[in-house]
C-alpha positions as CSV (number, residue, x, y, z in Angstrom):
1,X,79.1,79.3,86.4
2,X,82.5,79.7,85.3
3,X,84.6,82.4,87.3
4,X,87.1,84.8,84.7
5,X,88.9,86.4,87.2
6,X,90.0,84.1,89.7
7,X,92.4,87.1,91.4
8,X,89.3,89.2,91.4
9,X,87.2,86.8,92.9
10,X,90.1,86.0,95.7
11,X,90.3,89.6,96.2
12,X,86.7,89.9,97.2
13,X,86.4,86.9,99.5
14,X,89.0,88.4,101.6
15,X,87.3,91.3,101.7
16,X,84.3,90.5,102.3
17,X,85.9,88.2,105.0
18,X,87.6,91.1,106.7
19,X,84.8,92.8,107.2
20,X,82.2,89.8,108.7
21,X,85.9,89.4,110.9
22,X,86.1,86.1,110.0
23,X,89.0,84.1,110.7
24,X,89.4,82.4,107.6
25,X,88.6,82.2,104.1
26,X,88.9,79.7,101.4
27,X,90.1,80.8,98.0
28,X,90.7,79.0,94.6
29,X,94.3,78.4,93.6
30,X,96.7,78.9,91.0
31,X,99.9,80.2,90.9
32,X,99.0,84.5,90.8
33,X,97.2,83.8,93.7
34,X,99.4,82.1,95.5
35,X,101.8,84.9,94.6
36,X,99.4,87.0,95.7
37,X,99.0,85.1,99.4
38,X,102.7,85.2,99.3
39,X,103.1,89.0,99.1
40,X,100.5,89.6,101.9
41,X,102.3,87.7,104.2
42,X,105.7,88.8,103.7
43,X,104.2,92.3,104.4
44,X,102.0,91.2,107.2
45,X,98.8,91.8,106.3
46,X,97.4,87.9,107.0
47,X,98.8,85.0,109.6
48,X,99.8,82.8,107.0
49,X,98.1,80.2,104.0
50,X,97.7,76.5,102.8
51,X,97.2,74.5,100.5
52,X,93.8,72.3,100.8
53,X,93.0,69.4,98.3
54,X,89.8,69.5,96.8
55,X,90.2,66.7,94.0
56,X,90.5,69.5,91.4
57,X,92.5,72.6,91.3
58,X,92.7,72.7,95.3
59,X,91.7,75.8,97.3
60,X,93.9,77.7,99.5
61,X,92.8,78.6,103.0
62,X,93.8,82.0,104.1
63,X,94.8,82.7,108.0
64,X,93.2,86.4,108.7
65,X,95.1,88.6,111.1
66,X,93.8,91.3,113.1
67,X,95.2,94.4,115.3
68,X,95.4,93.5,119.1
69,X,92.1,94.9,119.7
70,X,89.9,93.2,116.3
71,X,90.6,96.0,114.2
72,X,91.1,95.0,110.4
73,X,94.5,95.3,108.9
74,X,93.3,95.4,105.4
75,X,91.2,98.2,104.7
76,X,91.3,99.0,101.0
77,X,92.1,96.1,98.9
78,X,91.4,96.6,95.3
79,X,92.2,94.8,91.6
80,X,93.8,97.3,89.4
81,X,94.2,94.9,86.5
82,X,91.7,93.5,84.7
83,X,90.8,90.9,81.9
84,X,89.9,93.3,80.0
85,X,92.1,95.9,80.3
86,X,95.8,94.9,81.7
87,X,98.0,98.2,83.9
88,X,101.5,97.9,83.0
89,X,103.9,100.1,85.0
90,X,107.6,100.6,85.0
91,X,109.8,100.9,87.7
92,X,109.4,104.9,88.0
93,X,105.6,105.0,87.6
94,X,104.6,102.0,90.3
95,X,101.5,103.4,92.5
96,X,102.2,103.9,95.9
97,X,98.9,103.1,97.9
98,X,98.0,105.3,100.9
99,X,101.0,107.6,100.5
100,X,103.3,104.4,101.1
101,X,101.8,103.3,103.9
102,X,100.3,100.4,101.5
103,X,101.6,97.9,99.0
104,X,101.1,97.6,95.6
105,X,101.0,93.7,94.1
106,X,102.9,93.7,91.0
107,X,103.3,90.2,88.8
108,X,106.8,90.9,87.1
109,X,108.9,88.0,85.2
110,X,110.7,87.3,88.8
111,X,107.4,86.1,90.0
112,X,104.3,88.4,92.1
113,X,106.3,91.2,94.7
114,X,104.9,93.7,96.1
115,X,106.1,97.6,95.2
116,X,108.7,98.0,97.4
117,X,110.6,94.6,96.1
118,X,110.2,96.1,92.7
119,X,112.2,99.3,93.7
120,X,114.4,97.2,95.0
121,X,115.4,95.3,92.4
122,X,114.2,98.3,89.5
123,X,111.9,95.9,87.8
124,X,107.8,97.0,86.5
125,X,105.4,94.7,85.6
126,X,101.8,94.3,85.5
127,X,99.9,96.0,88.8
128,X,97.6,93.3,89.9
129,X,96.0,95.0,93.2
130,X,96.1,98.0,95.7
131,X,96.2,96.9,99.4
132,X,95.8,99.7,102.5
């Protein structure tokens, strides 16, 4: 089965990881998700990420991290933009998930930042995901 939404489908192994408190989780790469992994570090939300050879396109494996007592640091993580239907958003109209207490993933033509970069630097782009 071919997947068309490889974000998508990273998206949901980390969540569904997160919630069986696993550890790790092994995603399919390319470079938005790799952005993607990039972004949730830099804000803290997993311990870090690597690249793992498969022969093909590779995999990366993604480092969960936890509150000092177990307690999931993602809880709402959720693909805004789809195949089928792309969410463009300047600068002014960026979401801002959990009242700004999350992070919005924007891809933007500097590369995959989260919200908060994008004010920053008063770029938009395209809104790939919600994370809370």
């Amino acid at each position: 089965m071919a997947l068309q939404d490889l974000t998508a489908d990273m998206l949901t192994r980390i969540r569904n990881a997160c919630r069986n408190r696993a550890k790790q989780v092994l995603v399919l790469n390319n470079k938005l998700n790799r952005g993607v992994a990039e972004v949730l570090l830099k804000e803290g939300y997993i311990r870090s990420f690597e690249f793992v050879a498969d022969g093909r396109q590779g995999l990366l494996r993604v480092d969960l991290k936890y509150g000092p007592r177990g307690e999931m640091l993602i809880h709402h993580l959720e693909r805004v933009s789809r195949t089928g239907c792309r969410i463009y958003r300047s600068v002014e109209e960026l979401p801002r998930p959990m009242s700004g207490l999350g992070i919005a993933i924007v891809s933007t033509s500097y590369g995959v930042m989260s919200d908060r970069e994008c004010r920053e630097k008063r770029i938009g782009g395209e809104v790939v995901a919600t994370v809370g």
